[in-house]
N, C-alpha and C positions, 0 to 999 in steps of 0.2 A: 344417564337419566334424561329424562327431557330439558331440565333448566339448561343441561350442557349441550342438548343438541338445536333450544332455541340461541344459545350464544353463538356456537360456531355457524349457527346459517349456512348460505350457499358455500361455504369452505369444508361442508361436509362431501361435495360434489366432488367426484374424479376428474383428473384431468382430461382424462383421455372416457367422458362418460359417455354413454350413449343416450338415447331417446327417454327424458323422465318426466314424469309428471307431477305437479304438485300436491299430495295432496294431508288429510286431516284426519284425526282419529276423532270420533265421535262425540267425545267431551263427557264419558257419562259419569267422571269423578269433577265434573267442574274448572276440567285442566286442557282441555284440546291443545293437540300438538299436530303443529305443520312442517308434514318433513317434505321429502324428495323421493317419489318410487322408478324405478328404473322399470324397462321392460322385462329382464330378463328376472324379476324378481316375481312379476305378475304372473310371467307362464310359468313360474315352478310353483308356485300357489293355485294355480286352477290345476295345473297336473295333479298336485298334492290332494286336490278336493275329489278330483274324479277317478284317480287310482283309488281312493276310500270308499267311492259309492262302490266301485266298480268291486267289494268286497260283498257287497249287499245284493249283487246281480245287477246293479242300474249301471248305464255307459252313455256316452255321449247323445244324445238323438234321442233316449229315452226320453217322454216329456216329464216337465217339470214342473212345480208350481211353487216361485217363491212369495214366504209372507215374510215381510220387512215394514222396520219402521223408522230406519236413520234416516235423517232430511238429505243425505248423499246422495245416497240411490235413489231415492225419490224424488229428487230435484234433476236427475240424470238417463232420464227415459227420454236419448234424441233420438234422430232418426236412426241414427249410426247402432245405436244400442237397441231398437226395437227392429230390424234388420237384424241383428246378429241374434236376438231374443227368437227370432222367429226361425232363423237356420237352424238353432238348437234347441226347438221344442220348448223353453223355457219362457215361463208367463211370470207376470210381479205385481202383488197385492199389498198393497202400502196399509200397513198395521196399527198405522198412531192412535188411529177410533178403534179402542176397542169394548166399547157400548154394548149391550146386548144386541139392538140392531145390529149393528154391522158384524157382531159373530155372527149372528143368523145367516148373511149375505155372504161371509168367509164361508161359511159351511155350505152352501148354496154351490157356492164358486167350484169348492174344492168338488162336487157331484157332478158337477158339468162340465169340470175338464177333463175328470178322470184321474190324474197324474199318476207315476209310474214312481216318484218321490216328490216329500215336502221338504223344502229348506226353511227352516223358519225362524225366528227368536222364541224364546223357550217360555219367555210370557206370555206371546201371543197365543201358544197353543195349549198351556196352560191354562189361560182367562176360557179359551173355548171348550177345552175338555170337560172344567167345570159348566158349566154351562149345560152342555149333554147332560152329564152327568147327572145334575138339579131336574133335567125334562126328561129324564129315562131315553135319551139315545144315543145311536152308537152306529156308526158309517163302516158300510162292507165292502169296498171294491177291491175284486181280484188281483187288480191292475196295480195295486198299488205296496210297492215291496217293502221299503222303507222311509222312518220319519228321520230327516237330520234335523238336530235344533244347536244352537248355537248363541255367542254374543251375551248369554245371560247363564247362571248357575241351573243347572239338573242336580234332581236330589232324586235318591229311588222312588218318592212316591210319586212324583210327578211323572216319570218315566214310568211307572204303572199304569198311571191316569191319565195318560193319552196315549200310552199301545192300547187300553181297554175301549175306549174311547172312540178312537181314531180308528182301529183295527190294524196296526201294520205294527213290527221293531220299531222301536226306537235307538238313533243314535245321536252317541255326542261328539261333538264337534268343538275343540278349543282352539283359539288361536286371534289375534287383530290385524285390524288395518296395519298397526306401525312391524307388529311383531312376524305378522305370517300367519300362516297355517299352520300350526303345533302337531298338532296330535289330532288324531281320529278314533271314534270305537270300530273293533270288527265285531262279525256276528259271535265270536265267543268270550266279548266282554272286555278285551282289552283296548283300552287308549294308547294308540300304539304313536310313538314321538316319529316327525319325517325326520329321522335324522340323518339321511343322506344329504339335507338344507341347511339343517337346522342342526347349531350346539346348542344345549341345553342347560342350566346347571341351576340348582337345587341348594339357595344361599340363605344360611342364616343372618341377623341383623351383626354380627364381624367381618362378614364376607366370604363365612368358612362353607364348605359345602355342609348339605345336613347328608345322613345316611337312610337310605330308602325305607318308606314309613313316616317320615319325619315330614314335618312341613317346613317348606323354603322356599324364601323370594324367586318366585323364576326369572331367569337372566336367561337372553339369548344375540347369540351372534349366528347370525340369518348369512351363509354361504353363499346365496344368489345377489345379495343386496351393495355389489361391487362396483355399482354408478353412483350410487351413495352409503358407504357401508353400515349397520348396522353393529356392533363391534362390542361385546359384552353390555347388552340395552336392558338394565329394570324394567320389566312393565309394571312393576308394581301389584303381578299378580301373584298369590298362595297359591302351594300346590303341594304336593309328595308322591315322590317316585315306586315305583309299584314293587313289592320285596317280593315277587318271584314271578319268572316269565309266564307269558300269555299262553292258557291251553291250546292257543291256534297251531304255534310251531312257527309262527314268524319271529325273525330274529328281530325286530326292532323292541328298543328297551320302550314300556309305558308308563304313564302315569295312572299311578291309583286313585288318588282324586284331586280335582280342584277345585279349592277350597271359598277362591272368590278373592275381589279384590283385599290389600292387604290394611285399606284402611272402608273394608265392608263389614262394621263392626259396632255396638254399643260396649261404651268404655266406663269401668269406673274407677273407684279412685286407686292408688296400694297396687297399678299395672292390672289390675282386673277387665275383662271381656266378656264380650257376647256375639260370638257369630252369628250368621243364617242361619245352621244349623240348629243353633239351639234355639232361638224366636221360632225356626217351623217347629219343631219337635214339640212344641209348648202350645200349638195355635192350628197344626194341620187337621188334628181332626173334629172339627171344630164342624158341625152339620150345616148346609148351607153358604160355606167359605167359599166365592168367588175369587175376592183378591184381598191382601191388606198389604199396608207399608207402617213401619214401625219409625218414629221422628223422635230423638232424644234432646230434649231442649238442654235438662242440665244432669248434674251426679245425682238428683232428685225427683227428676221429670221424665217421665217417656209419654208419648201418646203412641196408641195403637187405630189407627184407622183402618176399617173393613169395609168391603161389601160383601154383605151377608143378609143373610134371609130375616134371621131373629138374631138379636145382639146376647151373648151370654150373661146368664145369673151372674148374682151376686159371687157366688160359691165358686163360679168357674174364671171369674174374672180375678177373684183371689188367688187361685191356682195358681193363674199365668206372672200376677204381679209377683208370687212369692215365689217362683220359677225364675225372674230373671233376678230378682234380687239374691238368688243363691250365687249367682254370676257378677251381678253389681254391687253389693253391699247395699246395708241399710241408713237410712234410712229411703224408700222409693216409692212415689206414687205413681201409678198405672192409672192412665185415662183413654178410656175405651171412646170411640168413636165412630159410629157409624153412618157411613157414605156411600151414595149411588155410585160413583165413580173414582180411581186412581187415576188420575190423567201421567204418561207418560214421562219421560226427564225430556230435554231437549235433544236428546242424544238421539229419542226414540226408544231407549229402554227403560224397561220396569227395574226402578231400584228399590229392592225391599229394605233397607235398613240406610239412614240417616241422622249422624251424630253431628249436631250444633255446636259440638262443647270444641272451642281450638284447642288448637296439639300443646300451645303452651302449658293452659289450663290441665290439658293431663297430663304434663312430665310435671308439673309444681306438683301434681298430686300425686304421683308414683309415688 
C-alpha cells in the first residue's frame, strides 16, 4: 500500500535499474504518493492506450485532442513535450475552469481542430455535455471516431450524455499514474484488463479473492514496473470482474464495472453506505443539473451543493433526503445548496462525494 511504499523509498529501486523518473499520483483522495517510474513501464502503458484506440479505428498520427486537468501535465508543456505533441498530432487543453465560459471556448476548440479522438477526464466532458444539452446543441464532425474519458467514474447516463452530445462512442478507460493502464473498453462493451502487464486480483477486506460479480479491492502487480516493482500494490480502487466473456472474441478477461474509489462513499452508522451510484440515481434527473458534489459533515448532516438552473421543491428535496436516509439511517438532514460553481480538487478532478466523518468515528459506530 502506499505507507509501505513511502517507507521503503529509493530501496524500492533495482539494482541493476535503468532510466526512472520521479514521479506522483495526483492526490485526489488527499494522499499523493511519490514513487519511481521506470522507462520501460511508460512504453507499455502508451502501447496499452494505443493498442485500445487502435480497437476504435484511431492509430498513432491520428490527431488528437487532450482535455486534462492534473497540475502534472499541465505544469509539463516544455519544449521537449510540445515537439513530441506536434509529431503526434496530439494538442492539450488544461480543464481546471470549467465555467460556462470556458466550456463554450472547450467547444470552440474541439470545432477547429477537428480531432479524430478526445482524451479527457470524464467531468470535464460531462460539465460540457450538460451545458449543450441546457442550449439545445450537439457537434457533428465526421472526423471524429471516438470519445476516451478516464481518471474519474462513467455511469451509463453520462456515457449517454456525451455520445448524444458530443456525437461519437464513448469509451472507458481505467487505470493511474502509480497503477498503469488497467483496462480499456472495446467497441462491443467490454473493459478488457492488459493482462499481458498487468495481474490483477479482485480482493475482499480478508485478502480473499472475491468471485466475478462481486466487488473487490483491486490489487495489481504491474509486469513492466522491474526498475521499481510494483508487486501486489492496493490502489484502493472498487471494482468487479465481469461473469462472462466479451462478445468481441478477445480473450482478455474484463471488468464489469468500476465502482470508484473504496473510500468514495457517505457512511453511516451499524457499517451503513452510500456510493456514487446511488447520490446520482437520487439527483440525475434532476432538470437543469450542470454539476453537484455531495459533503457529509456528520451521521446527521449532508449538504448537497448544485449547479442548476432552479433548485428543487420542497417535495423533491424530501425525496432525495429520504433516499439517502434509506442508506444512512435516521435521523438526517439534507441541506440543498445551490452554487454557480464546483471548483475542481487540487488533483484537477471532479470529486462527487465527500465524507468529514474519520475512520475512527465510523468503526466506534459499526
Amino acid at each position: 500500500d502506499k505507507p509501505a511504499i513511502r517507507a521503503a523509498g529509493d530501496d524500492l529501486l533495482a539494482q541493476d535499474h535503468g532510466r526512472v523518473s520521479k514521479m506522483s499520483t495526483s492526490g485526489s483522495t488527499g494522499d499523493p504518493l511519490k514513487f519511481w517510474l521506470g522507462n520501460e513501464r511508460v512504453s507499455h502503458d502508451v502501447a496499452a492506450k494505443w493498442r485500445a484506440t487502435r480497437w476504435w479505428g484511431v492509430d498513432i498520427g491520428d490527431r488528437e485532442l487532450v482535455v486534462w486537468a492534473s497540475p502534472i501535465e499541465a505544469s509539463a508543456q516544455d519544449r521537449l513535450r510540445a515537439w513530441r505533441d506536434r509529431l503526434l498530432r496530439s494538442s492539450f487543453v488544461n480543464a481546471k475552469d470549467l465555467s460556462f465560459a470556458a466550456l463554450e471556448a472547450l467547444l470552440a476548440r474541439i470545432k477547429a481542430e477537428r480531432p479524430t479522438m478526445l482524451f479527457a477526464y470524464t467531468g470535464a466532458l460531462v460539465r460540457l455535455s450538460r451545458l449543450m444539452e441546457a442550449r439545445g446543441w450537439t457537434l457533428a464532425l465526421p472526423e471524429l471516431k471516438v470519445i476516451f474519458v478516464t481518471t474519474e467514474r462513467l455511469d451509463d447516463a453520462d456515457r449517454a450524455l456525451i455520445a448524444r452530445r458530443l456525437g461519437a462512442p464513448v469509451a472507458n478507460g481505467y487505470g493511474g499514474r502509480d497503477a498503469g493502464f488497467l483496462a480499456h473498453d472495446c467497441p462491443a462493451g467490454g473493459m478488457h484488463l492488459t493482462a499481458e502487464d498487468v495481474i490483477v486480483e479482485l480482493l475482499d477486506d480478508s485478502g480473499r479473492a472475491v468471485a466475478p460479480g462481486q466487488p473487490g479491492e483491486v490489487v495489481v502487480t504491474h509486469l513492466a514496473s522491474g526498475d521499481a516493482p510494483f508487486i501486489r500494490y492496493r490502489t484502493g480502487d472498487v471494482a468487479e470482474l465481469a461473469t462472462a466473456p466479451c462478445a468481441c472474441g478477445r480473450g482478455l478477461l474484463c471488468l464489469q464495472r468500476v465502482l470508484g474509489r473504496s473510500n468514495d462513499a457517505l457512511v453511516g452508522r451499524g457499517g451503513r453506505s452510500a456510493h456514487y451510484t446511488v447520490v446520482s440515481h437520487l439527483i440525475k434527473e434532476l432538470p437543469g443539473l450542470h454539476a453537484f458534489k455531495v459533503i457529509q459533515e456528520s451521521f446527521e448532516l449532508v449538504r448537497l451543493q448544485m449547479v442548476i438552473d432552479q433548485p428543487p421543491g420542497p417535495a423533491v428535496q424530501e425525496r432525495i433526503r429520504a433516499g439517502l436516509a434509506h442508506y444512512l439511517g435516521e435521523p438526517l438532514e439534507l441541506r440543498i445548496e445551490q452554487v454557480t460553481e464546483i471548483p475542481t480538487e487540487a488533483s484537477g478532478k471532479h470529486k462527487h462525494i465527500v465524507s468529514r466523518i474519520p475512520r475512527e468515528a465510523v468503526e466506534a459506530a459499526a
